[in-house]
N, C-alpha and C positions, 0 to 999 in steps of 0.2 A: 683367977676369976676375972680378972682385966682384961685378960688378952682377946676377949669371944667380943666384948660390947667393940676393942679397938677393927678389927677384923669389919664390923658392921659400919662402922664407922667409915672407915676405907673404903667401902662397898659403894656405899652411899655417895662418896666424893667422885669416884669413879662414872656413876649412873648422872650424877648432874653435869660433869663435862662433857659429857654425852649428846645430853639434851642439848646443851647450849650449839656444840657444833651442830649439831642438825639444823637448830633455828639458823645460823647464821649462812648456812649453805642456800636454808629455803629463801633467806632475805637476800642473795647474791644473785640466783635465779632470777628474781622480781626483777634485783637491779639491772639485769642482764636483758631481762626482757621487753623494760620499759625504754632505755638504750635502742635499742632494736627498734624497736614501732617508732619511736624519736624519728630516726635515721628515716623509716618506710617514708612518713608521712613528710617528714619538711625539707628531705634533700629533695634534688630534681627527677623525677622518675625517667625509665628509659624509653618511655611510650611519648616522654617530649623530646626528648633527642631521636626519637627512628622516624619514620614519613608518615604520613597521616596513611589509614585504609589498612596496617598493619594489627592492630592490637587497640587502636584510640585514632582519636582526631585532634590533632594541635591547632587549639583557636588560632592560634597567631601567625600560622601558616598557611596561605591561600590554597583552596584544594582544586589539581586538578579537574577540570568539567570540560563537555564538549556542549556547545551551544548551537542554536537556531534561531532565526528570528521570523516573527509570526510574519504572515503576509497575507494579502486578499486575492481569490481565487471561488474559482466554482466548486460547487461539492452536489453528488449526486443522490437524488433519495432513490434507493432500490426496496422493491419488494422479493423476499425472497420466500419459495418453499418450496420441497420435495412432488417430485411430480413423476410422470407414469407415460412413457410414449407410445402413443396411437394413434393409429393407420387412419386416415382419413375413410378406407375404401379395404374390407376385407369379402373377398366371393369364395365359398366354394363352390366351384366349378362341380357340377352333375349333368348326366345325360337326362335331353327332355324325352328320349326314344327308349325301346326295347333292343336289346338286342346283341351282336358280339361286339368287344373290343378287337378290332381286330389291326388298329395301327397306334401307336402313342409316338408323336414330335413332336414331343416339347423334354429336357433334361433338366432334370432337379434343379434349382437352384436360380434358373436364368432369369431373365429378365427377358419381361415379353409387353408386348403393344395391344391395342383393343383392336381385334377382329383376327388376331394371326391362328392361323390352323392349330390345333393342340392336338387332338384324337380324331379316330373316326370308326363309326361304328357300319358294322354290314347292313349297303343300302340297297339289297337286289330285294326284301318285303317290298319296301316302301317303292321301288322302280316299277314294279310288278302291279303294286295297286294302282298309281299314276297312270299305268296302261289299259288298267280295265276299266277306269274311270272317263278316262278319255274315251274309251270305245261305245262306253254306256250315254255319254255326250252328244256322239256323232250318230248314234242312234235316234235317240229325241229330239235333234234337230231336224234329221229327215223328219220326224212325225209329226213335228212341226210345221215345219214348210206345206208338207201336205192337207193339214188342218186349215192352213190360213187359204191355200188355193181353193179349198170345197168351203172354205167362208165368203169367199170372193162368188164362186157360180151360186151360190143361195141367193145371195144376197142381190144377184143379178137378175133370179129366177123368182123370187120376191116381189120384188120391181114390176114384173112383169105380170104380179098376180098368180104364177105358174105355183107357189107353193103358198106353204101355210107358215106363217109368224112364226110359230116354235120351234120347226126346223132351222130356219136361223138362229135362233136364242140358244140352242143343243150346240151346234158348230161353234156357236162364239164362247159358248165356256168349255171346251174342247181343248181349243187354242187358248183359253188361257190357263187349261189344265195343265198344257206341253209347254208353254212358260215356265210354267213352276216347277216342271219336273227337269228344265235344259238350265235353270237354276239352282238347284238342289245339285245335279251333275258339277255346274262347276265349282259350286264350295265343295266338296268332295277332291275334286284335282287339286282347288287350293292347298286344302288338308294335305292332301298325299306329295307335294310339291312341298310345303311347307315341313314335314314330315321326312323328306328325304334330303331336305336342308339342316335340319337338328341333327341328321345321323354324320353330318362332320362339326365337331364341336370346335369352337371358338375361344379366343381369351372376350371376355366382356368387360373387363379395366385394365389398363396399363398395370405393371406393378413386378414383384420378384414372384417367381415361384417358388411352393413350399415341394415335401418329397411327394414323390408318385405315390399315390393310393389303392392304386389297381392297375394290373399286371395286364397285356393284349392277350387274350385269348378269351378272356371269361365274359359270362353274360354280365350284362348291367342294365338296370331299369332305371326309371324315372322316379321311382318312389324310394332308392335306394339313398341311405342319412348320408354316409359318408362323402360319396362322391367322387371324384376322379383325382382332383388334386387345389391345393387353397392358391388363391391369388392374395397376395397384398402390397397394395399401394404403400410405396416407400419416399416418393419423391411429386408432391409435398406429404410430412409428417406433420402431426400434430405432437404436443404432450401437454399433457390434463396435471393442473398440479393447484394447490387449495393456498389459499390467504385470509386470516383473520376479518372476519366481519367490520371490524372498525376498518379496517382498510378499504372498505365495499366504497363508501360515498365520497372517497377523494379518485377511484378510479372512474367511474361512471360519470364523473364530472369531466374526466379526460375522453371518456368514450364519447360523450355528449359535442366533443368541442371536434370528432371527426378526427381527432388526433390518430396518430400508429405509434405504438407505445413501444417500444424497443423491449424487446426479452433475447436473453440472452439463456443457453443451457449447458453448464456443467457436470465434470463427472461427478464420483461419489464421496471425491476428495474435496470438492469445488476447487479443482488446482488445473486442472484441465480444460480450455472452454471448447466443447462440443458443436456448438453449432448459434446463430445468430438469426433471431425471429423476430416477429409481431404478434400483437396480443391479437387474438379471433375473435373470440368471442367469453362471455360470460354466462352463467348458471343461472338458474329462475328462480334459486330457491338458495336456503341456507339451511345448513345441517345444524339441527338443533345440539345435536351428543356433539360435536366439536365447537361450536360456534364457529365454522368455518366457512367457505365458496369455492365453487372450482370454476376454474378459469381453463379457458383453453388458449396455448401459444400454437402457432405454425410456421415452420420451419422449410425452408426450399431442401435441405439435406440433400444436396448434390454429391456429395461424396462420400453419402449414406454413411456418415458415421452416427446418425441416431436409429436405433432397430426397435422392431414393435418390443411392449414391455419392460422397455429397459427405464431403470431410473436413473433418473436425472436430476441435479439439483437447479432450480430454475430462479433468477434474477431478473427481476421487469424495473426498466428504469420509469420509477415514475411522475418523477420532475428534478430540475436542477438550479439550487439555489446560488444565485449569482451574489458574487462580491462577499463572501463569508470571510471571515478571519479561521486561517490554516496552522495547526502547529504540527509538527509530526507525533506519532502517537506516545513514543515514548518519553516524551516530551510533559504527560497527564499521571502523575501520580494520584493514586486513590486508597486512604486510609481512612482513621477513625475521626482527623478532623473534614473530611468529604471529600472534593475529587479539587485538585489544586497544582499549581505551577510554581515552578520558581522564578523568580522575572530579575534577572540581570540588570542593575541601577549602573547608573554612571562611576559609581566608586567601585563598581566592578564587587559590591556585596550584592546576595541575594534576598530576593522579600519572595515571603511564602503566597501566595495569591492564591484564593478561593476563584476557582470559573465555574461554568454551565455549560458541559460537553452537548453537541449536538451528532450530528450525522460524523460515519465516519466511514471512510472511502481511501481501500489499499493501505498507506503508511501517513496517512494522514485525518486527522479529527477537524472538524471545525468548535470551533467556540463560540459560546451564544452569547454570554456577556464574563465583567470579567479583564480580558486581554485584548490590547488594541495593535493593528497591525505594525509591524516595525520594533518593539517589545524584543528584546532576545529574552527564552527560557532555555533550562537546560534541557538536553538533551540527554545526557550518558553523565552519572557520578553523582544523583541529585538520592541517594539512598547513602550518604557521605555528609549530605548537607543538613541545616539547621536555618530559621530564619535570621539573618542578619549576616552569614557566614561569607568571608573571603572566599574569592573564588580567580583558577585561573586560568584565561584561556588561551590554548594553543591557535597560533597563527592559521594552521590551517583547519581547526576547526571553527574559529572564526567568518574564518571565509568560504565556509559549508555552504551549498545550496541546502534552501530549508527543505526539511523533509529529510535529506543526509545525516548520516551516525558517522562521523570518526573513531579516532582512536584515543584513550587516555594517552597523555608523554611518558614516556619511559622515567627512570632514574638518572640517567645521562642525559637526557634531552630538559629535564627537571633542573639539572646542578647548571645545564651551561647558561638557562635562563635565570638562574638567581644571580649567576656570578656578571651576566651582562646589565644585570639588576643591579648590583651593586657597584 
């Protein structure tokens, strides 16, 4: 009866050294791992032993940067907008006559002068009527002549008493019947003269030509829409391009002064510059659905690189402020504390500096207040920096023209100036 309680007994001794190793496995773990975070936290990590721009930034390690220093210079204020080029001068050419096409000189595409031959239409109607008109002339001038010679014997025979008053007064509106009719004849010749001069058609502006519209052989009238073929003035162009209303009373103050305001036109990349112009003129109105204006530039395009309808991106210079302070653009950090610099001190740390970006022109911003000229800020490495942070600069980017980006130093160009450092 003993043996079953000793059995349990047994049992029992076995289950608590059990436990116990467990617990002390789970308390070795702890120990293991509180060790460990020890070590993470209070040895030296390896983000301070590798180069800064890796993984962290070693305060105590000046970080490469490429600098500039601000300088006084001009800066230009441009207006810019998308704009639309247009001919000064578009004809289409139509016949003022009836009749055959029956010669076409002029080839697609040319370029032609005011007055050059283009077409000509069949002038033997119009030669034909000039002949009967003249003949119908030369008739009423004899009848003429003859009127005024039997106004002459009345009027002699008058005189004499030999006739009666009213036979003179018959004679004299006679002749001035055949006046009127050896005038009516020669507006008639004019017509028909003038008429047989429309039947060779002309260019009436300089300009390129567009394609043929009608083929020699076919009839053509004067009432016909299309016409023979389009003229358009290329050289000078215009192009039509719109500017924000608030813009309107600082240009017109420049209009007012007689001034010629420089515009400039680009492609669609604005990377291209197309052509170099003057402002023309200005709009009378303003588009209420945009708040906008259209302005008109004019361009000489001598080497017709602007074509009707093409767009264009257009820049009007419209004043240039002298003596600004210049940093180059990359030079303007802009985040959540606003738009700021880093400005290079004497100990060679940086101070974070709040400015007031103004105009900016190519690779360069001016500053409104802020940064005073002579100031070096960084240029290239300032997304590394922090206020107060060591900083270091390479020789040659020291002696950067401003507005210039160098190059960070390498790791070898880094060890030999520490080691000349030290």
């Amino acid at each position: 009866m003993r043996a079953v309680p000793m059995k349990i007994e047994s049992h029992l001794m076995t289950e608590k050294r059990r436990s116990l190793r467990g617990v002390w496995v789970v308390i070795l773990v702890l120990l293991l791992a509180a060790a460990g975070a020890a070590v993470f936290f209070l040895a030296p990590s390896d983000a301070q032993q590798r180069p800064a721009g890796r993984r962290g930034i070693d305060p105590t390690r000046p970080t490469p940067v490429v600098a500039a220093a601000a300088r006084n210079g001009d800066v230009n204020i441009y207006l810019s907008g998308l704009g639309t080029v247009t001919p000064l001068k578009t004809v289409t050419v139509r016949s003022r006559v009836d009749g055959e096409l029956i010669r076409v000189l002029f080839k697609e595409g040319q370029g032609v002068k005011e007055g050059d031959l283009l077409a000509e239409i069949d002038p033997r109607p119009y030669q034909a009527q000039l002949v009967q008109f003249e003949g119908q002339m030369a008739r009423d001038q004899a009848l003429l002549a003859n009127a005024r010679i039997d106004l002459e014997r009345y009027r002699t025979l008058y005189a004499q008493d030999s006739i009666a008053k009213q036979q003179v007064d018959t004679q004299e509106a006679l002749v001035r019947q055949y006046e009127g009719t050896v005038k009516l004849d020669q507006g008639q010749i004019d017509n028909a003269r003038l008429q047989l001069t429309y039947s060779r058609i002309t260019a009436p502006i300089s300009g390129r030509l567009g394609l043929r519209l009608v083929d020699p052989g076919n009839i053509v009238r004067s009432g016909d829409t299309n016409g023979l073929v389009v003229i358009t003035q290329l050289q000078p162009v215009t192009a039509i391009f719109t500017i924000p209303q608030d813009n309107l009373p600082s240009v017109m103050q420049r209009l007012r002064s007689a001034e010629k305001l420089p515009v400039e036109a680009y492609d669609r990349e604005q990377k291209k510059k197309l052509a170099s112009g003057t402002l023309a003129s200005v709009d009378n109105q303003i588009d209420p659905a945009t708040g906008t204006i259209k302005l008109r530039a004019q361009f000489p395009n001598e080497d017709a690189s602007l074509f009707p309808n093409q767009f264009v991106n257009v820049r009007m210079l419209l004043d240039t402020r002298r003596g600004a302070t210049l940093v180059p653009n990359a030079a303007v950090v802009r985040g959540g504390q606003g738009t700021f610099v880093y400005v290079i001190k004497e100990d060679r740390t940086v101070e974070l500096r709040k400015v007031s970006v103004g105009m900016a022109e190519g690779d360069n911003v001016s500053i409104e207040s802020g940064l005073a000229p002579g100031e070096r800020v960084v240029v290239e490495g300032s997304d590394r920096l922090r206020d107060g942070a060591k900083v270091e600069i390479p020789d040659r980017a020291a002696g950067a023209a401003p507005g210039k980006s160098g190059k960070a130093p390498g790791k070898g160009e880094g060890k030999r100036r520490r080691k000349e450092g030290a």
